[in-house]
PyMOL commands that place a pseudoatom at each C-alpha (Angstrom):
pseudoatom trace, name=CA, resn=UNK, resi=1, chain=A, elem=C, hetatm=0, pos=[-18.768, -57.643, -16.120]
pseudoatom trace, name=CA, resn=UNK, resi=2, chain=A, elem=C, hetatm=0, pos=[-16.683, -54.657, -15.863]
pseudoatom trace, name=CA, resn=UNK, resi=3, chain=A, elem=C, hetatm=0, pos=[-15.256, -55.263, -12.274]
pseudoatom trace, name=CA, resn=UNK, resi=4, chain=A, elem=C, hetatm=0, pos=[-13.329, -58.439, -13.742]
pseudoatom trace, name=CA, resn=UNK, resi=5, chain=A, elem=C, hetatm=0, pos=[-12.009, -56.689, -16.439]
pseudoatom trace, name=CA, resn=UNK, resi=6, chain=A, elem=C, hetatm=0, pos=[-10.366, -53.779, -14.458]
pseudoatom trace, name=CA, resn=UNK, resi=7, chain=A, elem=C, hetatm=0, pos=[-8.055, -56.907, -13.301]
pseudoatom trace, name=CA, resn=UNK, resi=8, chain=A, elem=C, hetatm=0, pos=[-5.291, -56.732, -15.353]
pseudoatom trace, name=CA, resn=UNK, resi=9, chain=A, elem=C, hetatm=0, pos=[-4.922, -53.003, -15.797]
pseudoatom trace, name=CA, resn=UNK, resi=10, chain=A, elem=C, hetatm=0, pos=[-4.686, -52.920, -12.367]
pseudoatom trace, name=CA, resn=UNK, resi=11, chain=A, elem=C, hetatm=0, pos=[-2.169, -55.428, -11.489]
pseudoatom trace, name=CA, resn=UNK, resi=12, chain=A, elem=C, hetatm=0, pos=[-0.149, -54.308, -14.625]
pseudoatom trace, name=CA, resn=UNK, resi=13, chain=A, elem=C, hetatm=0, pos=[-0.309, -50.569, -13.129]
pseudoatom trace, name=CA, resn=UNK, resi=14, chain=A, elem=C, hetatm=0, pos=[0.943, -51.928, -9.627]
pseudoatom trace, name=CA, resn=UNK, resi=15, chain=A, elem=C, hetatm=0, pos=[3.699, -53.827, -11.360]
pseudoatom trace, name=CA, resn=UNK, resi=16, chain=A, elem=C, hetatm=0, pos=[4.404, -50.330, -13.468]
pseudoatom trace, name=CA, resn=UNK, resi=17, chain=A, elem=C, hetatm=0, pos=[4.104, -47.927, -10.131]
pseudoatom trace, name=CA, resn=UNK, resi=18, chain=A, elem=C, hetatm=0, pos=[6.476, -50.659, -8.330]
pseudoatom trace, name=CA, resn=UNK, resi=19, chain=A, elem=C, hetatm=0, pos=[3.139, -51.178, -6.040]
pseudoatom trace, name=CA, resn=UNK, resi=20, chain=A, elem=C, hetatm=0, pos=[2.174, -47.336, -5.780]
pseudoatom trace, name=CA, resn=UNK, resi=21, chain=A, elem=C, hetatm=0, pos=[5.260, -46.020, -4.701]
pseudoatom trace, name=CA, resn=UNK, resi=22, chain=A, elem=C, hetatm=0, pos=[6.750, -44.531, -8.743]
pseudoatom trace, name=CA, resn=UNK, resi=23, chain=A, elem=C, hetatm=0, pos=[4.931, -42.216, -10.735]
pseudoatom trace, name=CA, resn=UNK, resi=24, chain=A, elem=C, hetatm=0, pos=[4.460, -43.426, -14.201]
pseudoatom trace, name=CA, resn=UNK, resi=25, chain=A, elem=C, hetatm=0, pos=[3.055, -41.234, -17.387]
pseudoatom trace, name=CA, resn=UNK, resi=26, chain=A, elem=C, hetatm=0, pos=[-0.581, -42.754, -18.514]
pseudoatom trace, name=CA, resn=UNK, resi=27, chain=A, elem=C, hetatm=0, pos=[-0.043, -44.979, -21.222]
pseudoatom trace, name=CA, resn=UNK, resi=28, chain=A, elem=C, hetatm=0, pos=[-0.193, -43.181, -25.092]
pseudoatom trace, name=CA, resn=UNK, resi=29, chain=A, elem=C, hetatm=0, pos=[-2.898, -45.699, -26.181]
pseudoatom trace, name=CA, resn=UNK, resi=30, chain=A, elem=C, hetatm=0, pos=[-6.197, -43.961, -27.676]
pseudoatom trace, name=CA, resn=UNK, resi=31, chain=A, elem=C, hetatm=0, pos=[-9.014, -45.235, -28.758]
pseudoatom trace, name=CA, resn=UNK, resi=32, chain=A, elem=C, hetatm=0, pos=[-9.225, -43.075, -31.614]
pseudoatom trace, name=CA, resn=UNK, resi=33, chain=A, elem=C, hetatm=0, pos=[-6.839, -45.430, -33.273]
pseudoatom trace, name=CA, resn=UNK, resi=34, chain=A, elem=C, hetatm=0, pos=[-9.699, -47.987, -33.190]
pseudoatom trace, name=CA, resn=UNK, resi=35, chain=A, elem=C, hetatm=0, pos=[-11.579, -48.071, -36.674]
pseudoatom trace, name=CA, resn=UNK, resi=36, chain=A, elem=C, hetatm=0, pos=[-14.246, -50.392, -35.711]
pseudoatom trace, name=CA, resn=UNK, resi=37, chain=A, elem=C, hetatm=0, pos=[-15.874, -48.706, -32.866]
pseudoatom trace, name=CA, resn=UNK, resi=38, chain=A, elem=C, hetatm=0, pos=[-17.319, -45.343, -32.476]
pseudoatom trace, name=CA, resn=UNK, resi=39, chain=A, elem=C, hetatm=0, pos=[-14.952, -43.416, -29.988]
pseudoatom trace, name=CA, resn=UNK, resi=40, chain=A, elem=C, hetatm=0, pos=[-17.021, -41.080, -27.507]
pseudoatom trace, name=CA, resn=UNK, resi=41, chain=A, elem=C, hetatm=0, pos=[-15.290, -38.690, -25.303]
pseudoatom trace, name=CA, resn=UNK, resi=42, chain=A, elem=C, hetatm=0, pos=[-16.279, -37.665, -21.585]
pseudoatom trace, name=CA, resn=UNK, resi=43, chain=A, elem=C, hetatm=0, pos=[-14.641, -35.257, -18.786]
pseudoatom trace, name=CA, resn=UNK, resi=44, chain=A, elem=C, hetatm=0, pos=[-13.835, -37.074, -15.694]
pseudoatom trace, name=CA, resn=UNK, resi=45, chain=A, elem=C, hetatm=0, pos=[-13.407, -35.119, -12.463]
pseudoatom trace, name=CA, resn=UNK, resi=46, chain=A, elem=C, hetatm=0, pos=[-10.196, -36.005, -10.727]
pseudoatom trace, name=CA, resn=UNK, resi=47, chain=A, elem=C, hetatm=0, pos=[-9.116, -33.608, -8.658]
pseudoatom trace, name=CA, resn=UNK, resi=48, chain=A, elem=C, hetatm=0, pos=[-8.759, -31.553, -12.082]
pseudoatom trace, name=CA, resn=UNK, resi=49, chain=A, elem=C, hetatm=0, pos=[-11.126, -32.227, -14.995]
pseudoatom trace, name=CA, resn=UNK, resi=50, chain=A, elem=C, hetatm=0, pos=[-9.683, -34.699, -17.780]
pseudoatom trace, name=CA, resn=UNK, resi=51, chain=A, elem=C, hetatm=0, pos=[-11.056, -35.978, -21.252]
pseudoatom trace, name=CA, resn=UNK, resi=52, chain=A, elem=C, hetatm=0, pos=[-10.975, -38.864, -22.196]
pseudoatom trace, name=CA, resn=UNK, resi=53, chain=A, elem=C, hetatm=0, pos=[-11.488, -40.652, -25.813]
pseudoatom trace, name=CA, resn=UNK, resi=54, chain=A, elem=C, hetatm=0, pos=[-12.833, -44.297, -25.291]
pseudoatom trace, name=CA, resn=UNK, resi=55, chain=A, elem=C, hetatm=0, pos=[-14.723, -47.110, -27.578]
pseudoatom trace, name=CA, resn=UNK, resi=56, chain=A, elem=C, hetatm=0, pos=[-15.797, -50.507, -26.832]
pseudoatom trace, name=CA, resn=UNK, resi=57, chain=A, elem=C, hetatm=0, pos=[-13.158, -52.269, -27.326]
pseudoatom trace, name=CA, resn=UNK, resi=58, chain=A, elem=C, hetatm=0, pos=[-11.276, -50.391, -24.218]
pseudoatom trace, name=CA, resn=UNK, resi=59, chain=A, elem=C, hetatm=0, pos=[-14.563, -48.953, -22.181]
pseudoatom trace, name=CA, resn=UNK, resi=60, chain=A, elem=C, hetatm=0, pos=[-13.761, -45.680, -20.043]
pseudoatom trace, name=CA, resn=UNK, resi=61, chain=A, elem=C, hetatm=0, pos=[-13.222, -47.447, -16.651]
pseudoatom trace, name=CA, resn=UNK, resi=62, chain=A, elem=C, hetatm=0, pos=[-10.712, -50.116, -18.429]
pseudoatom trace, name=CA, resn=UNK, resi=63, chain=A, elem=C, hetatm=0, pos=[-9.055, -46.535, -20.077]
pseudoatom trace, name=CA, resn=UNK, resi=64, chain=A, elem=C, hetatm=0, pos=[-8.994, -44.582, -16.264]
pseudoatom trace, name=CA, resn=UNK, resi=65, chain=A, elem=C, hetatm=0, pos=[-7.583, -47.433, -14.495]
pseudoatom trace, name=CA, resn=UNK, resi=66, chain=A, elem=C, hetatm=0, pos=[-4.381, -47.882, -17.068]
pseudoatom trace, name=CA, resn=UNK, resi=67, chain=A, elem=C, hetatm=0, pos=[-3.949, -43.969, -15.769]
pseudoatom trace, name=CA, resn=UNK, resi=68, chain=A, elem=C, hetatm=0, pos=[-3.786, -44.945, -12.481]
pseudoatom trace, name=CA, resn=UNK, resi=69, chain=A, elem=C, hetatm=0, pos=[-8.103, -43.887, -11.582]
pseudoatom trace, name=CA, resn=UNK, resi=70, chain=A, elem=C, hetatm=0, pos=[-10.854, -45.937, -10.427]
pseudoatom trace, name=CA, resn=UNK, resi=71, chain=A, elem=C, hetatm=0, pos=[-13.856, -45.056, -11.885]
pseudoatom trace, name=CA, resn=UNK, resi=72, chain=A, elem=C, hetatm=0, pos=[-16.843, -44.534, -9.405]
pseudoatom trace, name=CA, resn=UNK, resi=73, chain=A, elem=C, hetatm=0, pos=[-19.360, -45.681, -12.124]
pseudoatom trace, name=CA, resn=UNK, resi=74, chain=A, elem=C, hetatm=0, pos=[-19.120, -48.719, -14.567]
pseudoatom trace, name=CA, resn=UNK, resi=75, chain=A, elem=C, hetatm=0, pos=[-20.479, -46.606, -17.822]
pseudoatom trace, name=CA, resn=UNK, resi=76, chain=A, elem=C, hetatm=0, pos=[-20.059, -43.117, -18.956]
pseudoatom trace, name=CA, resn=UNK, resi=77, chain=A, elem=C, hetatm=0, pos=[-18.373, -42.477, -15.588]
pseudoatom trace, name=CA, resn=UNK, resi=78, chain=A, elem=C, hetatm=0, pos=[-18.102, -38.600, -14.224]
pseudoatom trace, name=CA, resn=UNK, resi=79, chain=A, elem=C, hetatm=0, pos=[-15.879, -39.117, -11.466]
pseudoatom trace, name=CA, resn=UNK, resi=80, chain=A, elem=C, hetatm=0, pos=[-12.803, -41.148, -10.499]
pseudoatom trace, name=CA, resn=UNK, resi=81, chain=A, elem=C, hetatm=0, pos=[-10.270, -41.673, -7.545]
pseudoatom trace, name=CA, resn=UNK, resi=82, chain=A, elem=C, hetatm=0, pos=[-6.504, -41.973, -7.655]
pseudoatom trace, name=CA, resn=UNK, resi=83, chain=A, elem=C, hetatm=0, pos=[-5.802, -45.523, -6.533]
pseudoatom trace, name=CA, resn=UNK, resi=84, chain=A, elem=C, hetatm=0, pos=[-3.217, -43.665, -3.986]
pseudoatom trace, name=CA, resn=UNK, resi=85, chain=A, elem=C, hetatm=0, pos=[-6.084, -42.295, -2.517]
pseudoatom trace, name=CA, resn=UNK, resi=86, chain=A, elem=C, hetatm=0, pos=[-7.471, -46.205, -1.979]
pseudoatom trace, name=CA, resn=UNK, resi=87, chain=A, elem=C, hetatm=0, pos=[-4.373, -47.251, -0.952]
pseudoatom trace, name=CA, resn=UNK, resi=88, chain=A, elem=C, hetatm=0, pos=[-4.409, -44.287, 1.566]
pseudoatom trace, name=CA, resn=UNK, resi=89, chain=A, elem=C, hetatm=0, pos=[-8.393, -44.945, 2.798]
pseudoatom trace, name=CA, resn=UNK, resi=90, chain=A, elem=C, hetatm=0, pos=[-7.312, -48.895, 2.626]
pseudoatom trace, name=CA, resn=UNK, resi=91, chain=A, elem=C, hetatm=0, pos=[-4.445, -48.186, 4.979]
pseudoatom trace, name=CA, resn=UNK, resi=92, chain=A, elem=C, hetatm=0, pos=[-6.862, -45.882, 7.272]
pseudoatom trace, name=CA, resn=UNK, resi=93, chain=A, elem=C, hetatm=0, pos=[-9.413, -48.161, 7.863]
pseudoatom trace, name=CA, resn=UNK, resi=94, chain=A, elem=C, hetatm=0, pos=[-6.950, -50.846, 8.716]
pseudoatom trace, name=CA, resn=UNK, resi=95, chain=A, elem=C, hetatm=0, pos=[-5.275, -48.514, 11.213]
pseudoatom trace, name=CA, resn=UNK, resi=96, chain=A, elem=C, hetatm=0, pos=[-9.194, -47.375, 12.463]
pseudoatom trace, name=CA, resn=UNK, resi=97, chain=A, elem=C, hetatm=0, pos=[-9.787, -46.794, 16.066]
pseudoatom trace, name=CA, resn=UNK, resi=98, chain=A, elem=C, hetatm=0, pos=[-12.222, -43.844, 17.191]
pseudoatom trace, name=CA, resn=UNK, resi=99, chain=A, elem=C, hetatm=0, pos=[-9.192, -41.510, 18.051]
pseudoatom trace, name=CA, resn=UNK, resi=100, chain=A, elem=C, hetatm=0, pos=[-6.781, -39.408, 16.417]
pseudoatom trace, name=CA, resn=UNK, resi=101, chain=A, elem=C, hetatm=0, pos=[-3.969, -41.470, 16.792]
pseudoatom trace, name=CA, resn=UNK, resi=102, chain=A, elem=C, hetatm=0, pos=[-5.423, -44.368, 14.393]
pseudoatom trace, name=CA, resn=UNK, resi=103, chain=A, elem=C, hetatm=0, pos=[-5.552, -42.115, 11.951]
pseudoatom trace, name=CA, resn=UNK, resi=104, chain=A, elem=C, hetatm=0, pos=[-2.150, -40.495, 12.502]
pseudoatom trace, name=CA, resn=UNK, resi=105, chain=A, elem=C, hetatm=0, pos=[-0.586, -43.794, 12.448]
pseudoatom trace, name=CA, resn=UNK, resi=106, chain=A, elem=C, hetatm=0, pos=[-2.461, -45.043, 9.306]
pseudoatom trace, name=CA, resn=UNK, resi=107, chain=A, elem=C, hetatm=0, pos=[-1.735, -41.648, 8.219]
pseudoatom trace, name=CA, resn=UNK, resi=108, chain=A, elem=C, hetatm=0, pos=[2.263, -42.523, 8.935]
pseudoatom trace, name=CA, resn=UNK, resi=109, chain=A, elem=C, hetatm=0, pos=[2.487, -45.781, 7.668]
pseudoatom trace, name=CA, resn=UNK, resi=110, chain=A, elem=C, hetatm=0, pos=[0.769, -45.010, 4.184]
pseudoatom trace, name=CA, resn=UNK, resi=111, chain=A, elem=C, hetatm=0, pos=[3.606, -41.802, 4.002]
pseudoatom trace, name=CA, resn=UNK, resi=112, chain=A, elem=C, hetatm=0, pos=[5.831, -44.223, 4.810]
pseudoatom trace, name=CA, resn=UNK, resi=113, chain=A, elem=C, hetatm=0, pos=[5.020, -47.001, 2.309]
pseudoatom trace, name=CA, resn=UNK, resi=114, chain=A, elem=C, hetatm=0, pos=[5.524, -44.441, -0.346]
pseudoatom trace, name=CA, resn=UNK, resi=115, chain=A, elem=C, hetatm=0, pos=[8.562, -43.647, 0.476]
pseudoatom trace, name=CA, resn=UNK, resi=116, chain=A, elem=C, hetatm=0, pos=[8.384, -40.747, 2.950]
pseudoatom trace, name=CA, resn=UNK, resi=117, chain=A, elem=C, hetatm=0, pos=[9.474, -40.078, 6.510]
pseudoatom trace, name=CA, resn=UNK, resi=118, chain=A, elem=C, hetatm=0, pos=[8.137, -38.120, 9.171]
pseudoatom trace, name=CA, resn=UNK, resi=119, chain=A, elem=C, hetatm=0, pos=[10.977, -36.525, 11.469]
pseudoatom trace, name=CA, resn=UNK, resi=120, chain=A, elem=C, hetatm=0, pos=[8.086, -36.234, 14.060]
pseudoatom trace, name=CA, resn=UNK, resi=121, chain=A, elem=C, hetatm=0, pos=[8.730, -39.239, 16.579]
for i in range(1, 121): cmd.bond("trace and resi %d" % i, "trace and resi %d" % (i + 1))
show_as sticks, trace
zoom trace
């Protein structure tokens, strides 16, 4: 039930990020401004450890993906990945041949879709 629900946050971040490519701040809304539900808070390894406040009415994963994470677990999650790191494994295992230069052009083209260039060709 979650899965369809991450959705919208997630086109909505695309359409923030300009498809990945802009850094955007994570959005201001907390849960704690909710006075129906009982907020709970939990540290998420990213990287760097975060808290986050969530209720039911926005569940963590809903909360993580408006900040630009996917959550590896669909309740009370511990860990999430940067959806720039998806893009990036996306991108690899498109490129995916068993040598290094499938992964050094995968490697290329997801630089490259962000907006950076390699002076190395």
């Amino acid at each position: 039930d979650i899965i369809p629900a991450l959705l919208r946050p997630y086109l909505q971040y695309l359409k923030a990020t300009e498809s990945l490519q802009v850094v955007v701040d994570p959005p201001v809304d907390h849960p704690s401004q909710c006075l129906t539900c009982v907020v709970h808070s939990l540290t998420i390894c990213c990287l760097e450890e975060i808290e986050i406040s969530y209720c039911a009415c926005t569940p963590a994963p809903i909360y993580l993906m408006k900040c630009g994470l996917f959550a590896c677990s669909p309740v009370s999650p511990t860990l999430a990945v940067d959806l720039h790191v998806l893009e990036f494994m996306r991108t690899l295992f498109v490129w995916l041949t068993p040598n290094t230069t499938a992964w050094c052009d995968a490697l290329e083209s997801f630089l490259d879709a962000q907006g950076y260039q390699l002076q190395s060709k």
